[in-house]
BABA-241438 format. One record per residue: chain; x negated, y negated, z negated of N, C-alpha, C in turn; residue number from 1; residue in three letters. Coordinates in nm, 3 decimals, decimal comma. Example, Ala and Ser with C-alpha at 12.3 -4.5 7.8 and 13.67 -1.06 7.14 Angstrom:
REM residues 2
[A; [-1,319; 0,569; -0,780]; [-1,230; 0,450; -0,780]; [-1,320; 0,330; -0,780]; 1; ALA]
[A; [-1,285; 0,225; -0,708]; [-1,367; 0,106; -0,714]; [-1,290; -0,003; -0,787]; 2; SER]
***
This chain:
REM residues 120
[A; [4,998; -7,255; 8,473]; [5,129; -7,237; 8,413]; [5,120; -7,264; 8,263]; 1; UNK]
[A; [5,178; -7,372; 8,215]; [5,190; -7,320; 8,005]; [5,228; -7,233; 7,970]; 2; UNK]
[A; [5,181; -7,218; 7,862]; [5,156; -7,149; 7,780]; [5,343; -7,159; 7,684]; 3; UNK]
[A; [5,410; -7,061; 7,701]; [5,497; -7,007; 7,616]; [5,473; -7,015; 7,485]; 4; UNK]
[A; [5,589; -7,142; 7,457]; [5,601; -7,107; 7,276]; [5,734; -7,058; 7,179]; 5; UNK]
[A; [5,695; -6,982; 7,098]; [5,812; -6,927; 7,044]; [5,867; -7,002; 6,902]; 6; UNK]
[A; [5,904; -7,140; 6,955]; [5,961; -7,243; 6,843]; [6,098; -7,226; 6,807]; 7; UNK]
[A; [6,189; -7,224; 6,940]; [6,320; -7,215; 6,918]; [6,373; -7,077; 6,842]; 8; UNK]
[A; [6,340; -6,966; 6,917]; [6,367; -6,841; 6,777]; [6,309; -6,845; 6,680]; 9; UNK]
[A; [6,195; -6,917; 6,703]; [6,143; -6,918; 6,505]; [6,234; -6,984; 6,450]; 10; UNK]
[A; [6,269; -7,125; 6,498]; [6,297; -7,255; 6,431]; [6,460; -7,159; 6,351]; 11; UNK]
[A; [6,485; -7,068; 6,479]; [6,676; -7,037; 6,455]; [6,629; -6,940; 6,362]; 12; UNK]
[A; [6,514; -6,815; 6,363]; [6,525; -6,705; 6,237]; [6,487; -6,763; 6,104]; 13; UNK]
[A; [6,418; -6,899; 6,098]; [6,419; -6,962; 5,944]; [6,507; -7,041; 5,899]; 14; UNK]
[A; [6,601; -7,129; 6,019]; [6,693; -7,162; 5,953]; [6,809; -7,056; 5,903]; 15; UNK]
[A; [6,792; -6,978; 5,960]; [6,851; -6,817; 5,897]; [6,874; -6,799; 5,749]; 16; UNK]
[A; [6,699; -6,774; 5,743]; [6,696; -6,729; 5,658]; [6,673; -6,864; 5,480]; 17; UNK]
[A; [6,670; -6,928; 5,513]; [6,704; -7,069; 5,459]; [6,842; -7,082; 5,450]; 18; UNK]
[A; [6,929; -7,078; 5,506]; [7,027; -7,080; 5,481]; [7,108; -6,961; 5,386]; 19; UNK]
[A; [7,053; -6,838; 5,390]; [7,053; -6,750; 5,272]; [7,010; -6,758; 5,178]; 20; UNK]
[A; [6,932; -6,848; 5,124]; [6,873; -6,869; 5,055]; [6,929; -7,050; 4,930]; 21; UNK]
[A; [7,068; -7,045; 5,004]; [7,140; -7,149; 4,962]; [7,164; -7,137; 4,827]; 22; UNK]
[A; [7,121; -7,226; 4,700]; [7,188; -7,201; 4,601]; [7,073; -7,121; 4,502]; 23; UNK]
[A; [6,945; -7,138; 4,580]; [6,870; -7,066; 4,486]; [6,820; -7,197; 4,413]; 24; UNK]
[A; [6,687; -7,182; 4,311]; [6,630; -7,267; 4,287]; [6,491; -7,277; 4,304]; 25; UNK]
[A; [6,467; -7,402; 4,303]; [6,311; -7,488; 4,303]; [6,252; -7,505; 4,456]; 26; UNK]
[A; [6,170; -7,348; 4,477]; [6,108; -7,365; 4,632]; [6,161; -7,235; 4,704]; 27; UNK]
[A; [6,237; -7,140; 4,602]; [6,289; -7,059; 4,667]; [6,400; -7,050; 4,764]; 28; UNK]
[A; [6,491; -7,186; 4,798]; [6,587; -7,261; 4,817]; [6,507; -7,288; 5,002]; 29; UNK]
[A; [6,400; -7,363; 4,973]; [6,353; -7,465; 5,122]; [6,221; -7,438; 5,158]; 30; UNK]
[A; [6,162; -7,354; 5,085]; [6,028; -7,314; 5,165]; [6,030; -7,185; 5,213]; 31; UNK]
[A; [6,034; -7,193; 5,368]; [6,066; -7,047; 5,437]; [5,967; -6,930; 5,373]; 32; UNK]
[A; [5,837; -6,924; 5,341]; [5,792; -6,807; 5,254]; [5,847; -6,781; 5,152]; 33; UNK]
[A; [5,876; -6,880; 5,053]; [5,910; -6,845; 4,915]; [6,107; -6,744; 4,936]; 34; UNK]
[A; [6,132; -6,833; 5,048]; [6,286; -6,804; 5,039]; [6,280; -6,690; 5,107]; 35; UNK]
[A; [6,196; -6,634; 5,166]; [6,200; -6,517; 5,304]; [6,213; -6,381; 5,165]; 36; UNK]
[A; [6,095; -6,430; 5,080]; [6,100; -6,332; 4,987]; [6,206; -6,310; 4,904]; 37; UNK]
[A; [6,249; -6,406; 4,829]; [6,354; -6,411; 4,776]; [6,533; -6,358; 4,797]; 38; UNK]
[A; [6,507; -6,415; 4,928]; [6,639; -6,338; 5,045]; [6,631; -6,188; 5,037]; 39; UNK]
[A; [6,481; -6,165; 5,073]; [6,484; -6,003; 5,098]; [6,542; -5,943; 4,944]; 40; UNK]
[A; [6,432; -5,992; 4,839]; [6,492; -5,919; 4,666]; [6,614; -5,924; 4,672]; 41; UNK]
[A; [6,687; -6,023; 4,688]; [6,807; -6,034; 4,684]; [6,940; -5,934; 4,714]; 42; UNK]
[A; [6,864; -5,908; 4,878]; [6,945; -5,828; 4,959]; [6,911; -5,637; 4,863]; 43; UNK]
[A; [6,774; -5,643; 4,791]; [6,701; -5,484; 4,769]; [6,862; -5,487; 4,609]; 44; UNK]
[A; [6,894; -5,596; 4,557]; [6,965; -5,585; 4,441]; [7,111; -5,578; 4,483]; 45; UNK]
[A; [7,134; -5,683; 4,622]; [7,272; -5,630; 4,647]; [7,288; -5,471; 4,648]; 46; UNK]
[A; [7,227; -5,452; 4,726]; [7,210; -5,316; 4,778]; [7,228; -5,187; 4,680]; 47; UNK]
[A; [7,166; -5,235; 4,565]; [7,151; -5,122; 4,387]; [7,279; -5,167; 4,374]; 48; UNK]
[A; [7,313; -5,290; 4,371]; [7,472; -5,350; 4,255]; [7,551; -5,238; 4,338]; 49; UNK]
[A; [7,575; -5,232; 4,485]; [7,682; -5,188; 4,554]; [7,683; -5,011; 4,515]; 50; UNK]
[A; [7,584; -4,969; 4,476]; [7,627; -4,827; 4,415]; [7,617; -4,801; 4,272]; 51; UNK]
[A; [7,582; -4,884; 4,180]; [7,586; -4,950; 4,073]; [7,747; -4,932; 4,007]; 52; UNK]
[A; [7,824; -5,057; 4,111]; [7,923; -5,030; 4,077]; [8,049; -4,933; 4,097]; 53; UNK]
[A; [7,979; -4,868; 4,203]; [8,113; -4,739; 4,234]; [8,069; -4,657; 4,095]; 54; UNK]
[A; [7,983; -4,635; 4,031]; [7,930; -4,540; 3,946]; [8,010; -4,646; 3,798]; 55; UNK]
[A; [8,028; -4,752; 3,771]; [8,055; -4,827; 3,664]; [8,244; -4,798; 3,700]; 56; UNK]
[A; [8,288; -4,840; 3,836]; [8,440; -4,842; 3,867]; [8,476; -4,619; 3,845]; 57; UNK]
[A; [8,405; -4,543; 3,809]; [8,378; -4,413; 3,800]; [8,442; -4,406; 3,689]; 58; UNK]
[A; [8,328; -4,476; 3,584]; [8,353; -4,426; 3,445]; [8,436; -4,493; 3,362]; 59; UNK]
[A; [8,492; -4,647; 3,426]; [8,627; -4,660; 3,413]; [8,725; -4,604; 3,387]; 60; UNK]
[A; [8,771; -4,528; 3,501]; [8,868; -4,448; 3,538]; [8,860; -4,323; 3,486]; 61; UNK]
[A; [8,724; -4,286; 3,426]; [8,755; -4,179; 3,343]; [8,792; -4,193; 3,239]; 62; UNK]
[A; [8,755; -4,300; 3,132]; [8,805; -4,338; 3,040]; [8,952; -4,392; 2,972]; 63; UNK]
[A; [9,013; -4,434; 3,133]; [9,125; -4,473; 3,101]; [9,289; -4,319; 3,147]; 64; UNK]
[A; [9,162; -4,301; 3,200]; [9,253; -4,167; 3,179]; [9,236; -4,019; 3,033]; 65; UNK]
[A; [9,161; -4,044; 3,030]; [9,120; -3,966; 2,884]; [9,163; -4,038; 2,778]; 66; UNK]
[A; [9,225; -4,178; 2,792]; [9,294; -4,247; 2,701]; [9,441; -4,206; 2,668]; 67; UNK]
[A; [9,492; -4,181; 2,821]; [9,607; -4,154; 2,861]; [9,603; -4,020; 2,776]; 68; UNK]
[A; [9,536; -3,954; 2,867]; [9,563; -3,761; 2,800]; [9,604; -3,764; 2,643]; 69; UNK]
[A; [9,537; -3,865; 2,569]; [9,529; -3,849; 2,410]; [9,656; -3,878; 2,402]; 70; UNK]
[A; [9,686; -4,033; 2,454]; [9,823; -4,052; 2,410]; [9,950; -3,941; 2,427]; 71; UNK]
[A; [9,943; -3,852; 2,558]; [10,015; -3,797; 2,562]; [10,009; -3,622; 2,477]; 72; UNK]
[A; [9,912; -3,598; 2,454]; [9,881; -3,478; 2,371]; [9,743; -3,527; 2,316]; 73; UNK]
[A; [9,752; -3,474; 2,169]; [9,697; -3,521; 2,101]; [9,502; -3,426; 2,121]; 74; UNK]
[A; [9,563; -3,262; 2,144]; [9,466; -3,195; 2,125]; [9,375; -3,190; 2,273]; 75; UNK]
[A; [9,423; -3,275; 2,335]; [9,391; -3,241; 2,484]; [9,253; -3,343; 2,532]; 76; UNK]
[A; [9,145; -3,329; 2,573]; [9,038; -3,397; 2,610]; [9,039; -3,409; 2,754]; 77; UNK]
[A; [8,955; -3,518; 2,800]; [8,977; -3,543; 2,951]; [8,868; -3,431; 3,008]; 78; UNK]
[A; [8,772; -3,328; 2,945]; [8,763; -3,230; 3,043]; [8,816; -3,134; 3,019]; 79; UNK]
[A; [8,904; -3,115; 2,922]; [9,018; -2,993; 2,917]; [9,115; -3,034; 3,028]; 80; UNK]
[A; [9,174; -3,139; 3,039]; [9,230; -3,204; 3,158]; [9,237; -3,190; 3,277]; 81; UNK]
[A; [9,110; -3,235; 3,304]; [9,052; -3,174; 3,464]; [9,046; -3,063; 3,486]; 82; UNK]
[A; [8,992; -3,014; 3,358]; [8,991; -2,793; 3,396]; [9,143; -2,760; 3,443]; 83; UNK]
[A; [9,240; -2,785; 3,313]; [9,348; -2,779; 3,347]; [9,383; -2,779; 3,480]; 84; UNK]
[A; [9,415; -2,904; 3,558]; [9,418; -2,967; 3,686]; [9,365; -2,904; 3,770]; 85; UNK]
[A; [9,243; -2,873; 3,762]; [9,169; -2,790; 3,866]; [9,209; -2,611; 3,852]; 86; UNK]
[A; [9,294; -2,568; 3,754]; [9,291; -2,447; 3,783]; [9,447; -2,423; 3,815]; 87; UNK]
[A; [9,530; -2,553; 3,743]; [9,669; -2,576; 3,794]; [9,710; -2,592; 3,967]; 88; UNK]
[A; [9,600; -2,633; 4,075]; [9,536; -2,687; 4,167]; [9,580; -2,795; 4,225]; 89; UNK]
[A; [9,609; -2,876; 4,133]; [9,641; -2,974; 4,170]; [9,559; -3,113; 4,216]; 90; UNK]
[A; [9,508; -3,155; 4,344]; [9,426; -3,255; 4,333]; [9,437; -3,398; 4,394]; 91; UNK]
[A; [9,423; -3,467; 4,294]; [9,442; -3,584; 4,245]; [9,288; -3,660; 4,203]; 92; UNK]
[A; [9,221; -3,760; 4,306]; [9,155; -3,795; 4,283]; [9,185; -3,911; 4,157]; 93; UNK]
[A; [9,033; -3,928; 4,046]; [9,013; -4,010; 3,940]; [9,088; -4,142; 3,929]; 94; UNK]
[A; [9,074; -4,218; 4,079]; [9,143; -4,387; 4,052]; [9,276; -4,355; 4,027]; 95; UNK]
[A; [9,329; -4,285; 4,167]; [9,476; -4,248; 4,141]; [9,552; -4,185; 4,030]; 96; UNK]
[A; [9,494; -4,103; 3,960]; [9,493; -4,070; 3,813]; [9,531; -4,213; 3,718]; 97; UNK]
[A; [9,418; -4,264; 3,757]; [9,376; -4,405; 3,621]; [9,471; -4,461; 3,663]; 98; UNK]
[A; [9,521; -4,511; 3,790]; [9,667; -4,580; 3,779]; [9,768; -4,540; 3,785]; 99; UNK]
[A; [9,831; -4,415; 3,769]; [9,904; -4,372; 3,710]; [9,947; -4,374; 3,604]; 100; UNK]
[A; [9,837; -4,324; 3,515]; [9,865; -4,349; 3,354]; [9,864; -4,487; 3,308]; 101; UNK]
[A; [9,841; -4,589; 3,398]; [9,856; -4,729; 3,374]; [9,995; -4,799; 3,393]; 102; UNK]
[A; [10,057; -4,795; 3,545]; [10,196; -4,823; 3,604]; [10,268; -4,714; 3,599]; 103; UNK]
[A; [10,257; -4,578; 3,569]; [10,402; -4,477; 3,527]; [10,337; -4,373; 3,465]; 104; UNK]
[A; [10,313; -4,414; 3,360]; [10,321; -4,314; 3,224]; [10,363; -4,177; 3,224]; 105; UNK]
[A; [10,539; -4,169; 3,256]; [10,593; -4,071; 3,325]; [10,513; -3,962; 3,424]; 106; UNK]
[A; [10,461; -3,996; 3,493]; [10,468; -3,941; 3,572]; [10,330; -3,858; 3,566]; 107; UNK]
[A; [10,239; -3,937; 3,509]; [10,108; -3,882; 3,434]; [10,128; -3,780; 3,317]; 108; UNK]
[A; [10,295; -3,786; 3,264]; [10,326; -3,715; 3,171]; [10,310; -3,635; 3,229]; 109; UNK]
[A; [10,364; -3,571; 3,357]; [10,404; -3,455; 3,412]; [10,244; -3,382; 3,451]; 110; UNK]
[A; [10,170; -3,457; 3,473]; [10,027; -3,394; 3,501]; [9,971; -3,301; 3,392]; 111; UNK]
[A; [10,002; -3,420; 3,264]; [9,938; -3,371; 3,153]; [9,992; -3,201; 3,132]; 112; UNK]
[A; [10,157; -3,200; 3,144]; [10,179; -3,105; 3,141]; [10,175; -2,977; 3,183]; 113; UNK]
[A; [10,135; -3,002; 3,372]; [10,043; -2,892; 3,430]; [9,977; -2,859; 3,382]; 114; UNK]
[A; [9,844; -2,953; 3,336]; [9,725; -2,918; 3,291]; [9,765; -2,818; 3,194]; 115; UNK]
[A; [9,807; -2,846; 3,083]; [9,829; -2,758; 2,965]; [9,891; -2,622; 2,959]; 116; UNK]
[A; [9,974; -2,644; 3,100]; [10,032; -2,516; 3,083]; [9,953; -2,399; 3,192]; 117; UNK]
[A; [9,873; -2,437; 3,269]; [9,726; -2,414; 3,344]; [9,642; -2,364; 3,252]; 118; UNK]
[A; [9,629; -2,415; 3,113]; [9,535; -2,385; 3,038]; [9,579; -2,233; 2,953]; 119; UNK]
[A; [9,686; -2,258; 2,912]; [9,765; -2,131; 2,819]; [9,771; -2,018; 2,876]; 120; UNK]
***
């Protein structure tokens, strides 16, 4: 009987991974070792960026709401804010906050004003 060879799943898991590897440069691009490695780093940095940026889209939104707070009271800081908020009990997660004070001003007014009067 022959002898079994395993060409066709090889041939299909390097064109795989060659094909991930689209767009790189030199030999990291077409030589299945160089690119096998490369693919993998790749995937270890997607992987950091993707919590990377929930932590960067975070401090965004804190900022642009602590922007807001100022504009609307002068003496008020964005963790006097949140204390406020949190003892007013009102909860309102950070993004939804940040666009608020972006598309209705108003209405972030009215937060601010919980907060403050939460605080007194």
């Amino acid at each position: 009987m022959p002898r079994s060879r395993n060409k066709v799943p090889a041939h299909a898991r390097h064109k795989k991974i060659i094909k991930a590897a689209k767009g790189f440069r030199a030999r990291r691009k077409n030589t299945f070792t160089n690119a096998h490695a490369a693919v993998w780093k790749a995937g270890e940095y997607a992987y950091v960026g993707r919590k990377v940026k929930k932590r960067k889209f975070r401090s965004l939104w804190i900022q642009r709401i602590n922007a807001a707070v100022r504009i609307h009271d002068d003496e008020l800081t964005y963790s006097r804010f949140i204390d406020g908020l949190t003892k007013a009990g009102v909860e309102v997660d950070r993004k939804v906050m940040s666009d608020l004070a972006i598309r209705e001003p108003e209405a972030f007014g009215v937060l601010v004003k919980q907060a403050k009067a939460a605080l007194a």
